[in-house]
SEBA-369493 format. One record per residue (C-alpha): x, z, y; residue in three letters; chain; residue number from 1. Coordinates in steps of 0.1 Angstrom, whole numbers, padded with zeros to 4 digits, always signed. Layout:
<atom xx="X" zz="Z" yy="Y" aa="ALA" ch="A" i="NUM"/>
...
END
This chain:
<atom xx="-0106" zz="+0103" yy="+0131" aa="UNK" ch="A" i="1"/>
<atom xx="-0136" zz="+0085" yy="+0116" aa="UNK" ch="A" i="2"/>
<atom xx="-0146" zz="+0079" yy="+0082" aa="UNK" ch="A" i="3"/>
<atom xx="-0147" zz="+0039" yy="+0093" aa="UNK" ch="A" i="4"/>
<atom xx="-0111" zz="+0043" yy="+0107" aa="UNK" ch="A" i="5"/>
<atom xx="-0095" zz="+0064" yy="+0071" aa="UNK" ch="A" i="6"/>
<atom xx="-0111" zz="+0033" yy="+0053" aa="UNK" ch="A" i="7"/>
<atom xx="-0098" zz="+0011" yy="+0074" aa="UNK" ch="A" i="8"/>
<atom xx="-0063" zz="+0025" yy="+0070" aa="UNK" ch="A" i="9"/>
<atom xx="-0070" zz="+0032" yy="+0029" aa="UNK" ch="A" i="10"/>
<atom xx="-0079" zz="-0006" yy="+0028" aa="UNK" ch="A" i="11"/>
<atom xx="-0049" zz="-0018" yy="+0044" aa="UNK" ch="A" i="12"/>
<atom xx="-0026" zz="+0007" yy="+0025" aa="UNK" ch="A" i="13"/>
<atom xx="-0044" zz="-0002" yy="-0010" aa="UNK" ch="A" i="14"/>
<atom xx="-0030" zz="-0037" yy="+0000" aa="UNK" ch="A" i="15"/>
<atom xx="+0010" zz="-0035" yy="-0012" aa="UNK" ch="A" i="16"/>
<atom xx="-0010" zz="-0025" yy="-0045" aa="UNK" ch="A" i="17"/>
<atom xx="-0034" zz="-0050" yy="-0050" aa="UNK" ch="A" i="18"/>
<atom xx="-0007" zz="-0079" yy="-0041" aa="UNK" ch="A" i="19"/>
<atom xx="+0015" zz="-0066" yy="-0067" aa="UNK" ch="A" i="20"/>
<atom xx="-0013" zz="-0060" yy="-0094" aa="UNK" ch="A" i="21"/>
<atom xx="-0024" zz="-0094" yy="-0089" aa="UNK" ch="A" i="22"/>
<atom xx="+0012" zz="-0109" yy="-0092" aa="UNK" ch="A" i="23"/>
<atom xx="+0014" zz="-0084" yy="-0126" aa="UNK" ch="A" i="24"/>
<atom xx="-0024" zz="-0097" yy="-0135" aa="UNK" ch="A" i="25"/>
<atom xx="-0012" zz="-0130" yy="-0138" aa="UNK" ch="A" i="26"/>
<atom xx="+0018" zz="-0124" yy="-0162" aa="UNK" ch="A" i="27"/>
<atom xx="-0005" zz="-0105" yy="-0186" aa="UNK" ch="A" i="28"/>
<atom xx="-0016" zz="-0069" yy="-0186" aa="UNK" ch="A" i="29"/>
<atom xx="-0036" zz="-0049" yy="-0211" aa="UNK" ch="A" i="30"/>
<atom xx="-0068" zz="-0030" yy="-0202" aa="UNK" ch="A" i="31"/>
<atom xx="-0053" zz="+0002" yy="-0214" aa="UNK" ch="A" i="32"/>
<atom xx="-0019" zz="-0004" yy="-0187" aa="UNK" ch="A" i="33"/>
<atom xx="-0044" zz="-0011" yy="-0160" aa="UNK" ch="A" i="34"/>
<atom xx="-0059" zz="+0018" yy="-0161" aa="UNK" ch="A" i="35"/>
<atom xx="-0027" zz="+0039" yy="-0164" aa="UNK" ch="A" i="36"/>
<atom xx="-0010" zz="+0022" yy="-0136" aa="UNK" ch="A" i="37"/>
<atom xx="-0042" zz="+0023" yy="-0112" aa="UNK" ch="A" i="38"/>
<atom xx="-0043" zz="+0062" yy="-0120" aa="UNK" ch="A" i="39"/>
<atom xx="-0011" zz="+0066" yy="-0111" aa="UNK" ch="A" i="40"/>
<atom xx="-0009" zz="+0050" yy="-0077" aa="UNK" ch="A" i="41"/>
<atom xx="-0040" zz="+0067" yy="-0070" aa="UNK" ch="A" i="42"/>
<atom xx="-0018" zz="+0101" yy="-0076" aa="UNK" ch="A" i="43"/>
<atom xx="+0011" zz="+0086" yy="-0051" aa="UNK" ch="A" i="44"/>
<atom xx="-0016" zz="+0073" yy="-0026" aa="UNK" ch="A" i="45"/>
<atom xx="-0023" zz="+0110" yy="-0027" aa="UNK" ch="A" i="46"/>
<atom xx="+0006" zz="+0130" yy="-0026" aa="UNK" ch="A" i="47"/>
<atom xx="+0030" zz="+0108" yy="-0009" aa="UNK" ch="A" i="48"/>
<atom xx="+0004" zz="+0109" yy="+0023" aa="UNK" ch="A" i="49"/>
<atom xx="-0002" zz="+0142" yy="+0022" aa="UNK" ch="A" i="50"/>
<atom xx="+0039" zz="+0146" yy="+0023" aa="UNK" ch="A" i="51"/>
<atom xx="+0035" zz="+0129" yy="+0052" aa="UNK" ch="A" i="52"/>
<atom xx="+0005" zz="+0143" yy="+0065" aa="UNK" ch="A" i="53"/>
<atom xx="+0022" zz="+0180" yy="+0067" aa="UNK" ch="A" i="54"/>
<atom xx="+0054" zz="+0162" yy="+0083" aa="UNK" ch="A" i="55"/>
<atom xx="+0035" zz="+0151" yy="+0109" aa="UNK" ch="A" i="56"/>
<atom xx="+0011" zz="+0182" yy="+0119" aa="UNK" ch="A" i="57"/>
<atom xx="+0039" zz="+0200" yy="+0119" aa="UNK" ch="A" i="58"/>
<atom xx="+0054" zz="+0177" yy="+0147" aa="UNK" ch="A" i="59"/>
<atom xx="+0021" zz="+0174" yy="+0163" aa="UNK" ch="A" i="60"/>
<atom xx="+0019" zz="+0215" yy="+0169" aa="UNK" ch="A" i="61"/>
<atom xx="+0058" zz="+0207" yy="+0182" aa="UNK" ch="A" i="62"/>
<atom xx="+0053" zz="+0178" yy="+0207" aa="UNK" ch="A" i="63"/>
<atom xx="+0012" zz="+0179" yy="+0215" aa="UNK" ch="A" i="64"/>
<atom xx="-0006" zz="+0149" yy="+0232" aa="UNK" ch="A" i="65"/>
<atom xx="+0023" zz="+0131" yy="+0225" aa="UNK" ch="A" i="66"/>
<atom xx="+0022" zz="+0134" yy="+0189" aa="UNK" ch="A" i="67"/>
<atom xx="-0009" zz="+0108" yy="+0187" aa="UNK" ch="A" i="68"/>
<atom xx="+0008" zz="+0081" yy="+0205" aa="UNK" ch="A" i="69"/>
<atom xx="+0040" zz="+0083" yy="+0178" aa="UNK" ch="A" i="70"/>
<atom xx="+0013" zz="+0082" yy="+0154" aa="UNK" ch="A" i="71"/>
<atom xx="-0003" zz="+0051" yy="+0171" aa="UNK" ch="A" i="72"/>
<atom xx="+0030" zz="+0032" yy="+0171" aa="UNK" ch="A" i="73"/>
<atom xx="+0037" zz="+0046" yy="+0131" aa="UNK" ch="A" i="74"/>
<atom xx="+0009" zz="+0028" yy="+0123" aa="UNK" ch="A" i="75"/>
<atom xx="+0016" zz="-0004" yy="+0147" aa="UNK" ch="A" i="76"/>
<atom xx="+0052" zz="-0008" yy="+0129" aa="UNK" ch="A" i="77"/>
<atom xx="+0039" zz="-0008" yy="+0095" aa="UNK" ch="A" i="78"/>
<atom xx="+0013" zz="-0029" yy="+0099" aa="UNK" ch="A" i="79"/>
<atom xx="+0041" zz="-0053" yy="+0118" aa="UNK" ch="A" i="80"/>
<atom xx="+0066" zz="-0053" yy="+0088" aa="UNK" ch="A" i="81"/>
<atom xx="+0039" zz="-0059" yy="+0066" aa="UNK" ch="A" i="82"/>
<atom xx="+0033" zz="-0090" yy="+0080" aa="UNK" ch="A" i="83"/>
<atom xx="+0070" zz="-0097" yy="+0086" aa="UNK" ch="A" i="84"/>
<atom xx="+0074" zz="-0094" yy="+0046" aa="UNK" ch="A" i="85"/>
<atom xx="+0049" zz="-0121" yy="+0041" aa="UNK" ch="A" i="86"/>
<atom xx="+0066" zz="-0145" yy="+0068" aa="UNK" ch="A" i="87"/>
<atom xx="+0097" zz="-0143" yy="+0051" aa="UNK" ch="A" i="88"/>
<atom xx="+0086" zz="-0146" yy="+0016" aa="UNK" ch="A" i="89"/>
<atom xx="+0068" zz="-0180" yy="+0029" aa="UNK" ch="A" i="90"/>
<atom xx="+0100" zz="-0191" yy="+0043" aa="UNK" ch="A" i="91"/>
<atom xx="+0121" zz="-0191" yy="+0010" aa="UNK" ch="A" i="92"/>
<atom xx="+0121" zz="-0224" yy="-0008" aa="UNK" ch="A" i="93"/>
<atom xx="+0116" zz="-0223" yy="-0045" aa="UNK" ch="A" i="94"/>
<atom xx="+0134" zz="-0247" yy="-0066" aa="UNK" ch="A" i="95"/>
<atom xx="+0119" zz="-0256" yy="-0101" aa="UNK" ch="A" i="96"/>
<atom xx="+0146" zz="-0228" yy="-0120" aa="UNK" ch="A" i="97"/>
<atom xx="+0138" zz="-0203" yy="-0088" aa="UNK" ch="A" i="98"/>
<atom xx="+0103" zz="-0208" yy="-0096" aa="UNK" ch="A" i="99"/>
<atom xx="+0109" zz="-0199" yy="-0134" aa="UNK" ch="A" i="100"/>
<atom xx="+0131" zz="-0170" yy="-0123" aa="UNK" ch="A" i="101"/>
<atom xx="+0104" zz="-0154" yy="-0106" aa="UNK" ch="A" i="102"/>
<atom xx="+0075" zz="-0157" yy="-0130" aa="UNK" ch="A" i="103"/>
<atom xx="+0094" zz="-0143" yy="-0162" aa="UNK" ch="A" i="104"/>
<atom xx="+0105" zz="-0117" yy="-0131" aa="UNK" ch="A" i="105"/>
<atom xx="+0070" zz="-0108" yy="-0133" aa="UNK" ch="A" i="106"/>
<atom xx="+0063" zz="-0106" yy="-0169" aa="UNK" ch="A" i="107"/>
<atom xx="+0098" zz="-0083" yy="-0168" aa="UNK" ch="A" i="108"/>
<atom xx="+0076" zz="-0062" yy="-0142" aa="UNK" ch="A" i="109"/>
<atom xx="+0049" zz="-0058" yy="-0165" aa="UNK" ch="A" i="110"/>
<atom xx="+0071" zz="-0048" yy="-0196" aa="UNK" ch="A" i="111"/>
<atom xx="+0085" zz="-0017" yy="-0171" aa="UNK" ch="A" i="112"/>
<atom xx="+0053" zz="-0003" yy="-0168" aa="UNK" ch="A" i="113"/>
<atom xx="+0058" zz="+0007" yy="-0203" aa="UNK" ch="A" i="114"/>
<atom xx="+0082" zz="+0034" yy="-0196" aa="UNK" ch="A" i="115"/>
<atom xx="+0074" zz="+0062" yy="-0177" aa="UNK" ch="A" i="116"/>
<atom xx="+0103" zz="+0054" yy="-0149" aa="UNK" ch="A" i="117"/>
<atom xx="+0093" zz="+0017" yy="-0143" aa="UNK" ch="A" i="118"/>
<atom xx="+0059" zz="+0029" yy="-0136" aa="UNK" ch="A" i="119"/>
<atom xx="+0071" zz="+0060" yy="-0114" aa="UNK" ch="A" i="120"/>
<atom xx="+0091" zz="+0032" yy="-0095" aa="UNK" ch="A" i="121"/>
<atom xx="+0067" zz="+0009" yy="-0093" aa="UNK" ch="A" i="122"/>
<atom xx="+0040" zz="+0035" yy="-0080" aa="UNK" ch="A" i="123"/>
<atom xx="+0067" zz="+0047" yy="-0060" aa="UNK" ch="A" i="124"/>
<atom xx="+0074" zz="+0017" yy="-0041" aa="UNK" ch="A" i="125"/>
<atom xx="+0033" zz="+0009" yy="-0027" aa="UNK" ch="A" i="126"/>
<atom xx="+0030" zz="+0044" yy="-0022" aa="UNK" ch="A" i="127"/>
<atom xx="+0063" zz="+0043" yy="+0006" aa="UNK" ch="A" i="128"/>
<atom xx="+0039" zz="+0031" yy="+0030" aa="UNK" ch="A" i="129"/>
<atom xx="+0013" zz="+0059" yy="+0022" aa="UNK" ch="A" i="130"/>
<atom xx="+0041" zz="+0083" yy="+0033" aa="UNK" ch="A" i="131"/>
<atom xx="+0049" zz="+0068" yy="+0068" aa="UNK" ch="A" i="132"/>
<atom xx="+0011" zz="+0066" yy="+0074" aa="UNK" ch="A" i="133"/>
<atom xx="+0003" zz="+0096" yy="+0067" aa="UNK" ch="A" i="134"/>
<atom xx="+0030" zz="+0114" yy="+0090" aa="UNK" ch="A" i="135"/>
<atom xx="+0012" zz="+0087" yy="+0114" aa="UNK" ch="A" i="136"/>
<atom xx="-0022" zz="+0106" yy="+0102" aa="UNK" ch="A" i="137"/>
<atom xx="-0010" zz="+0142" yy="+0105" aa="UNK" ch="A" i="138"/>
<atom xx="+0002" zz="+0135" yy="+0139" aa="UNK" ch="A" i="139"/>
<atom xx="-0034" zz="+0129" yy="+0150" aa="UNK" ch="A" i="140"/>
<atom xx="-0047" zz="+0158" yy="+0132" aa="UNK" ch="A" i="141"/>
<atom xx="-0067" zz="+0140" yy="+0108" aa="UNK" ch="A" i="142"/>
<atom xx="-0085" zz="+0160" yy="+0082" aa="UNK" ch="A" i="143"/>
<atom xx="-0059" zz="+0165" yy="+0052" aa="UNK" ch="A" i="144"/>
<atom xx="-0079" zz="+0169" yy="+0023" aa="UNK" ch="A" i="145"/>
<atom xx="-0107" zz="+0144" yy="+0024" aa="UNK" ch="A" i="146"/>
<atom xx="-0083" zz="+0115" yy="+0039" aa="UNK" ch="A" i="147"/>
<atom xx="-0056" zz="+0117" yy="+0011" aa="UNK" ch="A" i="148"/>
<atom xx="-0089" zz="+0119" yy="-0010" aa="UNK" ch="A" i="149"/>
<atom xx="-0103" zz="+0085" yy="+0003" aa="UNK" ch="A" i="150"/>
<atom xx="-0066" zz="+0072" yy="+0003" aa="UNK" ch="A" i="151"/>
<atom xx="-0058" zz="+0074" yy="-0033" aa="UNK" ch="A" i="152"/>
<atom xx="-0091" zz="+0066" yy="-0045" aa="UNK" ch="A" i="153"/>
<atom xx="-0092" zz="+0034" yy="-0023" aa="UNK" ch="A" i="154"/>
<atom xx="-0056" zz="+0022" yy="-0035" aa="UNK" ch="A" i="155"/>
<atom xx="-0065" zz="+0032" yy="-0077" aa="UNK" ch="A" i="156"/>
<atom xx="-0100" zz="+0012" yy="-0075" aa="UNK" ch="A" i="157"/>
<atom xx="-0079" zz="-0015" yy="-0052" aa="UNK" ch="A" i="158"/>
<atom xx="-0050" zz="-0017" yy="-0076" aa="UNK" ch="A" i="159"/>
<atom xx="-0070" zz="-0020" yy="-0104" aa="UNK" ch="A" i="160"/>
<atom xx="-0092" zz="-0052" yy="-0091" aa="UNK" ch="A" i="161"/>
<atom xx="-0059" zz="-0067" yy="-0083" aa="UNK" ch="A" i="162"/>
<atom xx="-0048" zz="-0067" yy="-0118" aa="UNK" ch="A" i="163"/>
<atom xx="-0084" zz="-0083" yy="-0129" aa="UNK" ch="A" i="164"/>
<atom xx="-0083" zz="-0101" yy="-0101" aa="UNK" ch="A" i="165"/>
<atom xx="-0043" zz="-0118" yy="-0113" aa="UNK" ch="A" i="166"/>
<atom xx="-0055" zz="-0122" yy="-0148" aa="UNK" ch="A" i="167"/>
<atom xx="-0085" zz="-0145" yy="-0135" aa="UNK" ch="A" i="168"/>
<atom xx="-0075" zz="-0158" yy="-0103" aa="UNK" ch="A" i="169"/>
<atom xx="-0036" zz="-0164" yy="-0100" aa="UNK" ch="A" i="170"/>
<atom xx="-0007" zz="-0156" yy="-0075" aa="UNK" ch="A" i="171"/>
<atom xx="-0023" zz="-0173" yy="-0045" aa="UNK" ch="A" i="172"/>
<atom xx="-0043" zz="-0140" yy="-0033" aa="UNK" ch="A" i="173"/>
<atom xx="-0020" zz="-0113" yy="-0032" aa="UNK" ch="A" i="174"/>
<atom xx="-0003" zz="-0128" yy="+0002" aa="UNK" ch="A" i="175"/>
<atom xx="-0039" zz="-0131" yy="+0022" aa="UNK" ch="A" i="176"/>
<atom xx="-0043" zz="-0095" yy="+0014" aa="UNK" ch="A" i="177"/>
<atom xx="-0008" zz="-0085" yy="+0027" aa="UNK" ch="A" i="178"/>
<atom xx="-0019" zz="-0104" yy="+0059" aa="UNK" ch="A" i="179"/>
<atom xx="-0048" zz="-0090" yy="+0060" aa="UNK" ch="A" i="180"/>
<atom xx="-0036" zz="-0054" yy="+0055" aa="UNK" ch="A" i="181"/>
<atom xx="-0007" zz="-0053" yy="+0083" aa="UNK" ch="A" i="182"/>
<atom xx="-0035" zz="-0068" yy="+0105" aa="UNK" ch="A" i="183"/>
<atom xx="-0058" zz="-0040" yy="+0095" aa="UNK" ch="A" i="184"/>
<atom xx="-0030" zz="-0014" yy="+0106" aa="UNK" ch="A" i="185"/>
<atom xx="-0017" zz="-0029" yy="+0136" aa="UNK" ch="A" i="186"/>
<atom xx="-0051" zz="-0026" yy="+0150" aa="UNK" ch="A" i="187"/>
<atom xx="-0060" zz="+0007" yy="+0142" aa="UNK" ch="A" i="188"/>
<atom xx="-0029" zz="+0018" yy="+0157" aa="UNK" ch="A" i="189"/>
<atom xx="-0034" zz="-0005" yy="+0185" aa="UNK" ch="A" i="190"/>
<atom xx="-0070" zz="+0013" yy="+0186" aa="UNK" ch="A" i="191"/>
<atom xx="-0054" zz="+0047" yy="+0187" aa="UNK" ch="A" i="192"/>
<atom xx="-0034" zz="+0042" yy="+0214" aa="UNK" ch="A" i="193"/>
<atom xx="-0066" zz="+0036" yy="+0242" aa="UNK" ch="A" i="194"/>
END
């Protein structure tokens, strides 16, 4: 796999971060939290694909050729509910209290990084993806070290903008990059598979 293509995939996994860093960003975070939480998903963009990773050379060795194709559609289906996540949030209709609900659920989001379990969960939850990919990864035989590498570095420095990015900019970015970012693995699976 090519260095273009790991980015490629980094970018699109760094995505679930940077959408929820910028929704945090805009509620209020301090420098020293965004560093924190940014090293920390850099850790689980790390370890949970290289979970993955081992799952999924270990199947390759057990199924062969066919491996890369299961691999191909891992990556298709993720890219596919990430986009599905973003249709349905567009479909809800906020009333003015709903509205209210969901900012102060925000700043609530922001006061949970302060103990060590609310950031484990939050990390947690944008590295899931990481995990499935990188079974998807070790299926093709990618190179272990040096794409977990470039996959937790990419979602720390991504995760980070995001929250500078929320404290300037607002909400209304963090759903173009979860379009983008299913798009972005759709089509490298789509890629892999011809």
């Amino acid at each position: 796999m090519s260095f273009s293509t790991v980015m490629l995939v980094a970018i699109a996994l760094g995505t679930d971060a940077f959408a929820l860093a910028i929704g945090i960003g805009v509620a209020g975070i301090t420098l020293k939290k965004i560093g924190v939480v940014s090293g920390v998903v850099c850790l689980f963009h790390i370890f949970m694909p290289l979970i993955g990773l081992g799952i999924g050379l270990a199947l390759g060795k057990l199924v062969g050729e066919i491996a890369t194709v299961i691999g191909a559609i891992v990556l298709i289906l993720i890219g596919l509910n990430m986009l599905w996540e973003v249709y349905k949030e567009r479909k809800q209709v906020f009333s003015f209290s709903q509205a209210k609900s969901y900012v102060a659920a925000k700043k609530n989001t922001s006061k949970s990084l302060d103990s060590f379990w609310g950031l484990i969960m939050l990390a947690g939850s944008v590295s899931l993806d990481a995990l499935s990919v990188g079974f998807g990864l070790g299926t093709m035989k990618a190179q272990i070290f040096g794409t977990v590498l470039v996959l937790g570095v990419v979602a720390g420095i991504m995760t980070a903008a995001g929250f500078f990015l929320g404290r300037r900019l607002g909400g209304w970015l963090g759903e173009k990059a979860e379009i983008a970012g299913g798009i972005i693995l759709a089509a490298v699976g789509v890629k892999l598979l011809f």
